[in-house]
C-alpha positions in Angstrom: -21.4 51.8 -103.9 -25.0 52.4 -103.3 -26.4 54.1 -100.1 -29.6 54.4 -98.2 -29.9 57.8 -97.3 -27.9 61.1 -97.5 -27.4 63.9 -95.3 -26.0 67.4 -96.6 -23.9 68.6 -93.8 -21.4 71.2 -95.8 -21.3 74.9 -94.5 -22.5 73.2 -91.2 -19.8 73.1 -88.3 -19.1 71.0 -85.5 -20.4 69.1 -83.8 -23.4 69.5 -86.1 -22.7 67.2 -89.1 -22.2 64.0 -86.6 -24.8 65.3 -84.1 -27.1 64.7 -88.0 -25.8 61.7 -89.2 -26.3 60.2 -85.5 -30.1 61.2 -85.6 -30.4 59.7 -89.1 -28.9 56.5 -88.9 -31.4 56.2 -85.6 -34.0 56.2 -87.7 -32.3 53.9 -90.2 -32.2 49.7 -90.0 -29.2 48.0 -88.7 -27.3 47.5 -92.1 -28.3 50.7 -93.9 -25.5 52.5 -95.3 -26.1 56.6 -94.2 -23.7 59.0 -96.7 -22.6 62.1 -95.4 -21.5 65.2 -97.1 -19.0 67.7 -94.8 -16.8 70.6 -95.3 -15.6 71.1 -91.5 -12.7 70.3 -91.2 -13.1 69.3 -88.0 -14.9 66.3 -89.2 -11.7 64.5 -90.8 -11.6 63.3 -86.8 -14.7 63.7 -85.8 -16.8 61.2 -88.1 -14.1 58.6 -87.8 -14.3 58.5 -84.2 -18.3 59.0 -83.8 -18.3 55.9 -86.1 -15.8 53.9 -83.4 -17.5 54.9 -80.3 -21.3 54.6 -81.8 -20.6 50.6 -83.2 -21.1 52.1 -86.8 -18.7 51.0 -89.8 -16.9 54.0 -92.0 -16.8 52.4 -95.1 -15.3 54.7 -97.4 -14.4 58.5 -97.0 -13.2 60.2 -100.2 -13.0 63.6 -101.7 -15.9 65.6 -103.4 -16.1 69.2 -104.6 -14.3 70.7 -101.7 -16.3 68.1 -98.9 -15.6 65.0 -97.8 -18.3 62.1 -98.1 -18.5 59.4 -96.1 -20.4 56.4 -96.3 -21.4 54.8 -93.0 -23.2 51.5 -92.3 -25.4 51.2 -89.8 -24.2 48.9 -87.0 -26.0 47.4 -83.4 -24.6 50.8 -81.4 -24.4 51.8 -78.4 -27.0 54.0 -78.6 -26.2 54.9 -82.7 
């Protein structure tokens, strides 16, 4: 799957890789598909429920040289 923009959030901590992909997918289109890069662990539960409270759809999260990635789509929000 193809995304729209990509945010390198690994050696970061929380709640700094969601507080990033929050700012980015403001600036993105309803529909845009954001991809974010993580190593906290903290952000197996974190991202998930960012992407629930925010109106944002989790399409995918999967493995990657020792991060997660996650591909989100950009939905209406509640304030992304």
């Amino acid at each position: 799957m193809d995304w729209d923009d990509e945010i390198d959030a690994r050696g970061l901590l929380c709640p700094l890789p969601v507080l990033r992909a929050r700012k980015r997918l403001l600036a993105l289109p309803e529909g845009a598909v954001l991809r974010v890069l993580a190593d906290d662990p903290a952000a197996v539960v974190d991202m998930p429920h960012f992407c629930a409270e925010a109106g944002h759809l989790l399409l995918r999260a999967s493995e990657e040289a020792g991060a997660t990635a996650w591909l989100i789509r950009r939905g209406p929000g509640r304030g992304a």
